[in-house]
C-alpha positions in Angstrom: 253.6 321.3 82.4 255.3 324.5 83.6 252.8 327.3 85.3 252.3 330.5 82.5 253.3 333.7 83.9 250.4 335.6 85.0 249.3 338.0 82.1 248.5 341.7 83.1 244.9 342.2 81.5 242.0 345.0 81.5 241.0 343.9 85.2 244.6 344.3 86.9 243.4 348.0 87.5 240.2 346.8 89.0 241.4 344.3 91.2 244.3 346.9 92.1 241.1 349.0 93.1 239.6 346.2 94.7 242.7 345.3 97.1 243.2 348.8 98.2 239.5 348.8 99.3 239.6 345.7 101.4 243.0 347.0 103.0 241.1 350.3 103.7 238.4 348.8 105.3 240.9 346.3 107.3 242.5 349.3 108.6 239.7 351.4 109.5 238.1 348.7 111.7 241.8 347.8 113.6 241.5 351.4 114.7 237.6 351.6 116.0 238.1 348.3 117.5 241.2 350.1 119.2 239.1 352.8 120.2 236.5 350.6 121.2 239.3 349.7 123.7 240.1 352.7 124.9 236.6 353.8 125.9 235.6 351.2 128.0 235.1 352.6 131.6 237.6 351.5 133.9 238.2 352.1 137.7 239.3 355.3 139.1 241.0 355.7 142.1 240.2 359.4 143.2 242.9 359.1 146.0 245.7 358.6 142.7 243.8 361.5 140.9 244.0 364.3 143.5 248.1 364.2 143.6 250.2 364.9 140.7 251.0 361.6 140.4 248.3 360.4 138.5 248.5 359.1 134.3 245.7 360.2 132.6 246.3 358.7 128.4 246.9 361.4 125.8 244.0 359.9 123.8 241.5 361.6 126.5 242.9 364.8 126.4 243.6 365.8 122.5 241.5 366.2 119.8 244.2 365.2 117.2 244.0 361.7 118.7 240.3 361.2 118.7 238.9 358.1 117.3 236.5 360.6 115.1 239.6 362.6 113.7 242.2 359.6 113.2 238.9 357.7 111.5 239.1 360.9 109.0 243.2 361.2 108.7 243.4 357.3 107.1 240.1 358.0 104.8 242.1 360.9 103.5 245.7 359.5 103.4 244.3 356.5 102.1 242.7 358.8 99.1 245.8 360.2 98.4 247.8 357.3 97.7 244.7 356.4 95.4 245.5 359.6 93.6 241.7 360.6 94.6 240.5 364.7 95.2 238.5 365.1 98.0 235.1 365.7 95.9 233.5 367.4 98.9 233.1 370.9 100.4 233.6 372.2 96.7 233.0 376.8 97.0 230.0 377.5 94.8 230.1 380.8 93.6 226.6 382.1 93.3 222.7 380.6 93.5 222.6 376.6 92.9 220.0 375.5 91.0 220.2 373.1 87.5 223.7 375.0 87.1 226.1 376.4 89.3 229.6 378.1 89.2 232.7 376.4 91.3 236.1 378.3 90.7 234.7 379.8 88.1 233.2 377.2 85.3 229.5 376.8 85.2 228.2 373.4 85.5 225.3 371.4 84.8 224.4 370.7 88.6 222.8 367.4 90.3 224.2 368.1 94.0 221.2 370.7 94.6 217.9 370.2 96.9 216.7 373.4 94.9 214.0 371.6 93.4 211.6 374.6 91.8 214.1 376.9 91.5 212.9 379.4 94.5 215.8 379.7 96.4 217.2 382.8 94.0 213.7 383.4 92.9 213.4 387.7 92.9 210.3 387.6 94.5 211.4 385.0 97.4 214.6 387.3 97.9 212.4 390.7 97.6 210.0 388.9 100.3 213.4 388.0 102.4 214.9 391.7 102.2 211.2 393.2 103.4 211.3 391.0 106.7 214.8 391.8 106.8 214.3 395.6 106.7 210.9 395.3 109.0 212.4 392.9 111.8 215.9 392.6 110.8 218.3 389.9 110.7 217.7 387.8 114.2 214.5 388.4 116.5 217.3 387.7 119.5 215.5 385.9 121.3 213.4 382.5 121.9 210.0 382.7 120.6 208.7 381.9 124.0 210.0 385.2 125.8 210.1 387.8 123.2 211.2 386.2 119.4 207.5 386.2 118.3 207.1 387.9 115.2 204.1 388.3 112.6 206.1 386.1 109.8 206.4 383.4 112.3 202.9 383.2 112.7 201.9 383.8 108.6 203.9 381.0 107.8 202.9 378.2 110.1 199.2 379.0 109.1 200.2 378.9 105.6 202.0 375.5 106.6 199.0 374.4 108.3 196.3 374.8 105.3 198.8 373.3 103.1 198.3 370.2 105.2 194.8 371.1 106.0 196.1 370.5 109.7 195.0 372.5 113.0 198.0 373.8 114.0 201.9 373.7 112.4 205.3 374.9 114.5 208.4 376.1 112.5 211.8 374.8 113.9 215.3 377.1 113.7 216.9 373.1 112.1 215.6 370.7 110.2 217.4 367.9 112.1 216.4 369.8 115.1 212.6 369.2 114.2 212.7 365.8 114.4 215.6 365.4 117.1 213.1 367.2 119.5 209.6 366.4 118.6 210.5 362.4 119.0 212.5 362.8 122.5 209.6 364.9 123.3 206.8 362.9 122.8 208.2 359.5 122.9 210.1 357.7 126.3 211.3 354.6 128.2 207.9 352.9 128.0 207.5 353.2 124.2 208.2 351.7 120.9 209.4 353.4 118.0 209.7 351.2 115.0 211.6 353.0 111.9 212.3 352.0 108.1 215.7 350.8 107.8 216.4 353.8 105.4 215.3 356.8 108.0 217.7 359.8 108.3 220.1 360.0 111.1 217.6 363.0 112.6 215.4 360.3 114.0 217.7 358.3 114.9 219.0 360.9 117.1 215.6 361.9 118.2 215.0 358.3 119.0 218.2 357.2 121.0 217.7 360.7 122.9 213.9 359.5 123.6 215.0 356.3 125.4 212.1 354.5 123.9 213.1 351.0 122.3 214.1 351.0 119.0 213.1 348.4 116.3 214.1 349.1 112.3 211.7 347.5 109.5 213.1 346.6 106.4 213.1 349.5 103.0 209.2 349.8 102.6 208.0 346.6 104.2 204.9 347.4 105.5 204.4 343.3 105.6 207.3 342.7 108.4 206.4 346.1 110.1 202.6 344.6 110.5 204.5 341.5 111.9 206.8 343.3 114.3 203.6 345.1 115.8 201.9 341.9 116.5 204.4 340.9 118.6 205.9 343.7 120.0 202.7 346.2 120.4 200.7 345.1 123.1 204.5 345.5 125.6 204.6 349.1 125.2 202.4 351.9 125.9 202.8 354.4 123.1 204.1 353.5 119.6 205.5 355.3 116.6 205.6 354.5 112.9 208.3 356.6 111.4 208.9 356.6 107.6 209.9 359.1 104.8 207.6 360.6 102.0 210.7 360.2 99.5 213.8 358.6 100.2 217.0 361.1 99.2 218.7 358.2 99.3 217.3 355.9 97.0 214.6 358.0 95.1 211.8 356.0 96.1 208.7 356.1 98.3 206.6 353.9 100.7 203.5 352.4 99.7 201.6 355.0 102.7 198.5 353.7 102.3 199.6 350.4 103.7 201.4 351.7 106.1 198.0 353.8 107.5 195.7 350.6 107.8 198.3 349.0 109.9 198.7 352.1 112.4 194.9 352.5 112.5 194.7 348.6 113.0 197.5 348.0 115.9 195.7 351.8 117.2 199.9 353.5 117.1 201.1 357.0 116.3 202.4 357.4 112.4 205.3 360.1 111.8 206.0 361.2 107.7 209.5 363.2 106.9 208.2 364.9 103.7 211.5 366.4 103.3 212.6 366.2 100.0 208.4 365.0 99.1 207.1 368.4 99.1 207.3 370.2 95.7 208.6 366.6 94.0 205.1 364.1 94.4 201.9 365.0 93.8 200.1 366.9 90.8 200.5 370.1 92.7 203.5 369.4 94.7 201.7 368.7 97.6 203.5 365.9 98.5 202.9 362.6 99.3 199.6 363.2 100.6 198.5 364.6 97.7 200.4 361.8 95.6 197.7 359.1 97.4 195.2 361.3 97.9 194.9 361.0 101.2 193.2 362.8 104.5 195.8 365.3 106.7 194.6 363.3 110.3 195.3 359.7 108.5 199.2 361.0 109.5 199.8 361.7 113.1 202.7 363.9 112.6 203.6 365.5 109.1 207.5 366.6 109.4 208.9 368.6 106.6 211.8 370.9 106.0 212.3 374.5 104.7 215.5 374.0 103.1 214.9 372.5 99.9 211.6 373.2 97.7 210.7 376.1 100.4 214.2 378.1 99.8 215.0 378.5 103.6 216.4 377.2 106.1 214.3 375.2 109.3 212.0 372.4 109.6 208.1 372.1 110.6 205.5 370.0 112.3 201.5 370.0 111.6 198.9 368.0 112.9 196.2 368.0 115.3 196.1 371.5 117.9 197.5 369.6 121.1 200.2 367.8 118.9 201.3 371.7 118.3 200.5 373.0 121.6 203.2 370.8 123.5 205.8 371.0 121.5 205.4 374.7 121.3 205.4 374.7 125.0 207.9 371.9 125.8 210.1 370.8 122.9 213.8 372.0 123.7 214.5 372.4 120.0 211.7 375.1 119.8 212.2 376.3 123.3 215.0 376.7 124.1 216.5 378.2 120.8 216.1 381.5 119.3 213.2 382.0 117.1 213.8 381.6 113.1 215.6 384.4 111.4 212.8 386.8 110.0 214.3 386.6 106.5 214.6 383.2 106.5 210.5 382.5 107.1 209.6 385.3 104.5 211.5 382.9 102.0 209.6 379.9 102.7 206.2 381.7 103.3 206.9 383.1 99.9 208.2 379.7 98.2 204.9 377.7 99.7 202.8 381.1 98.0 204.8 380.2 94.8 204.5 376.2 95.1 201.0 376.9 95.2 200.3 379.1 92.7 202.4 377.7 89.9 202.1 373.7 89.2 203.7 374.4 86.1 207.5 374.1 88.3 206.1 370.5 89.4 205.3 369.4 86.2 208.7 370.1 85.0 210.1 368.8 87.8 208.4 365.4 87.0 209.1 365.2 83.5 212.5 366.0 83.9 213.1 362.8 86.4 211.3 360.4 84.4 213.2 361.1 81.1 217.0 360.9 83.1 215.4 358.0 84.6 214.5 356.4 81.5 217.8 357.4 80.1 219.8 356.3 82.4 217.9 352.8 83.0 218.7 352.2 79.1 222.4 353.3 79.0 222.7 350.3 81.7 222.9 352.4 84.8 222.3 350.7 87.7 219.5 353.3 89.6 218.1 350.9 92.2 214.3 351.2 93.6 214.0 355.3 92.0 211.1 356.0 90.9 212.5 358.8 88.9 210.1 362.2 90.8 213.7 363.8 91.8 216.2 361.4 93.0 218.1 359.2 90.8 220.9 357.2 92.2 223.8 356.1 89.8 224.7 352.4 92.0 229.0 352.1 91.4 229.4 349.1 94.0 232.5 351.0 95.4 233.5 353.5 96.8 236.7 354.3 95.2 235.0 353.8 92.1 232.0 356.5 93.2 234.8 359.2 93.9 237.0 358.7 90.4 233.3 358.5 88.7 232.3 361.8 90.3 235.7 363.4 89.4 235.2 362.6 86.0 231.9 364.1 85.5 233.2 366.7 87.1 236.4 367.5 84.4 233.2 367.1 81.9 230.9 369.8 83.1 228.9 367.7 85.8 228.7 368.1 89.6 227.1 365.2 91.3 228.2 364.1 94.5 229.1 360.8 95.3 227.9 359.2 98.4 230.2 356.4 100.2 230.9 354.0 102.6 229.9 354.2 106.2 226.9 356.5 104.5 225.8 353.3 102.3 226.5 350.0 102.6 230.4 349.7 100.5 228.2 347.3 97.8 225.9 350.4 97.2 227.8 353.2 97.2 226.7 355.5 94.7 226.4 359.2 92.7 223.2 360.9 93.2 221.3 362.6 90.8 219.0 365.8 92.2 216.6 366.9 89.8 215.7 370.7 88.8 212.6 372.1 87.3 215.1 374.1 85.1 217.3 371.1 83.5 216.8 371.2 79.6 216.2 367.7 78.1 219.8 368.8 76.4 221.4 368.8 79.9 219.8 365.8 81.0 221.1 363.7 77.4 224.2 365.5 77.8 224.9 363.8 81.3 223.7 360.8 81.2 225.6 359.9 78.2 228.7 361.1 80.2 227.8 359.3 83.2 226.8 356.1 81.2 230.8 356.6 79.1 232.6 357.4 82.5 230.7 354.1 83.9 232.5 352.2 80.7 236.0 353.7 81.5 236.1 352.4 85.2 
């Protein structure tokens, strides 16, 4: 029998999709194994390098042919012959909470850590014009020598009782928090074990710490407690480090666990409550709260000010000489000027507000269990969430993330799509911020979208 001609079908598009992808991905690596290349050290004769004579390769000495740069140029050509827009660095025109406005057209927003609603809340902006006014814009100066200020001090004691902690510090940078309280505390002679699923601020803090560096599995407290048993006793200090909420993923460790093991294999435990504050626990109090747990059964609560707390910086609490050296010895905190007056009125204001109004965290939680429940019966693919504020939308490509996210988009719906290298190509994904001030309408409205676009691919 003769061969049929091959038939164009409903999947030609999709494998088009798929092909394109893989030659992406071929390309990318051909170039960082190139660069790979390049940086290796080689020998230098310094006789050759103090006459004219010497050849130094353009690749050292312009930007435009960095590995870093050319890495972005083929990610973006390659989107333009996929006909894709660049669904980043979009100009929001005003505050962005459940809705926003980008060139002009108000959205239904999902791309917004604004969890509450605080950050454009009158009384958090009236609080941030009075320190403005009072101390104005920038104390100018480390805290150390002469940035001190009252505000400073009201709002790590109000961080402090939140925890029920001794002390708290307030950092200028969230990433800054953790980059310099792990580097500080942690060194050559110490073990940091990390869930696979830990933000790149650790990781920094950790490779800048020169401690050795094992990853657990997502939430396996099960391998961690194996890791320990065989690594522990080889190191002198050790650190747990895990999230309170995952951004990624929407989901949470089991912290309880994870406490009996540090108190059983005697190591330190580190919590990023980041995006837990204000999302778990009755009264927003975060994971803590969510397991009813004791402030010293964590060694180190981390948290940031830029998302339920309206501002901008990150903090530690704990125990008084956890505080004390990092105050005195952390480069992060030392070394940088101290936080903008304004900037810790807002958050001193929001945690007042968080406090005093559980209503916003009720909302909050309602409103992630329904577009959880929604989307889970539409078909969406949402992973591990648990539905408190983060609900991923799972694609399986990133191609396919990007024309899904520009389609919500033409529809009234900003979420952001998150891609390959930041998730694993199989995973990539839209993600789904919740707001205390999404109406159920808004939360129908897009999932049927997203669950129609999801069809159309």
């Amino acid at each position: 029998m003769s061969a049929k001609p091959l038939k164009s079908g409903p999947l030609s598009s999709q494998l088009k999709d798929k092909l394109l992808q893989q030659a992406l991905e071929r390309r990318l690596q051909r170039r960082l194994n190139t660069s790979i290349a390049l940086s290796e050290p080689q020998k230098v004769n310094f006789d050759e390098l103090s006459t004219p004579k010497h050849n130094i390769p353009e690749e050292f000495t312009r930007f435009d042919l960095h590995p870093g740069y050319q890495q972005i140029r083929i990610i973006r050509s390659s989107a333009n012959r996929l006909g894709l827009a660049n669904p980043f660095f979009n100009l929001h025109e005003g505050v962005a909470s459940s809705h926003t406005q980008v060139e002009g057209r108000s959205l239904i927003n999902f791309a917004s850590y604004n969890y509450l609603n605080l950050s454009g809340d009158k009384r958090i902006n009236d609080a941030a014009i009075d320190a403005m006014l009072r101390y104005g814009t920038s104390v100018s100066a480390s805290r150390l020598v002469s940035g001190e200020r009252p505000i400073h001090r009201d709002l790590e004691k109000a961080i402090a009782d939140f925890y029920s902690a001794e002390d708290a510090l307030v950092f200028v940078s969230g990433h800054a928090t953790n980059v310099s309280t792990i580097s500080q505390l942690f060194g050559a002679h110490d073990l940091i074990l990390h869930d696979e699923y830990i933000h790149n601020s650790a990781l920094q803090g950790i490779q800048l710490s020169g401690a050795k560096r094992i990853r657990f599995a997502h939430n396996d407290w099960q391998q961690l407690d194996q890791l320990l048993l065989q690594h522990r006793m080889s190191h002198e200090r050790v650190l747990i480090l895990v999230e309170g909420l995952y951004s990624m993923d929407g989901d949470y460790p089991d912290l309880p666990r994870f406490i009996e093991i540090r108190n059983r294999h005697k190591v330190f435990l580190m919590v990023d409550e980041a995006h837990s504050v204000g999302v778990m626990g009755p009264k927003g109090g975060g994971i803590r709260e969510h397991f009813n747990l004791q402030s010293e059964d964590v060694d180190i609560w981390m948290g940031t000010l830029s998302k339920t707390l309206a501002g901008c910086g990150g903090y530690i609490a704990g125990e008084s000489a956890l505080v004390e050296q990092l105050r005195f010895l952390a480069p992060g905190f030392l070394y940088s000027v101290g936080m903008s007056p304004p900037l810790a009125a807002a958050s001193l204001a929001a945690l007042q507000c968080l406090e005093q109004e559980p209503w916003r965290v009720e909302n909050l939680q309602r409103n992630g269990a329904l577009f959880l429940s929604l989307a889970k019966n539409r078909g969406v693919d949402t992973g591990s969430s648990n539905g408190l504020g983060i609900v991923p939308a799972i694609i399986g490509s990133s191609i396919r993330a990007t024309r899904l996210s520009e389609a919500l988009l033409k529809r009234g719906i900003n979420a952001q799509p998150i891609l390959y290298p930041a998730v694993p190509e199989k995973t990539a994904r839209l993600r789904f911020f919740m707001s205390s001030e999404h109406t159920e309408e808004d939360l129908r409205y897009s999932v049927d979208a997203l669950a129609e676009e999801i069809s159309q691919l």
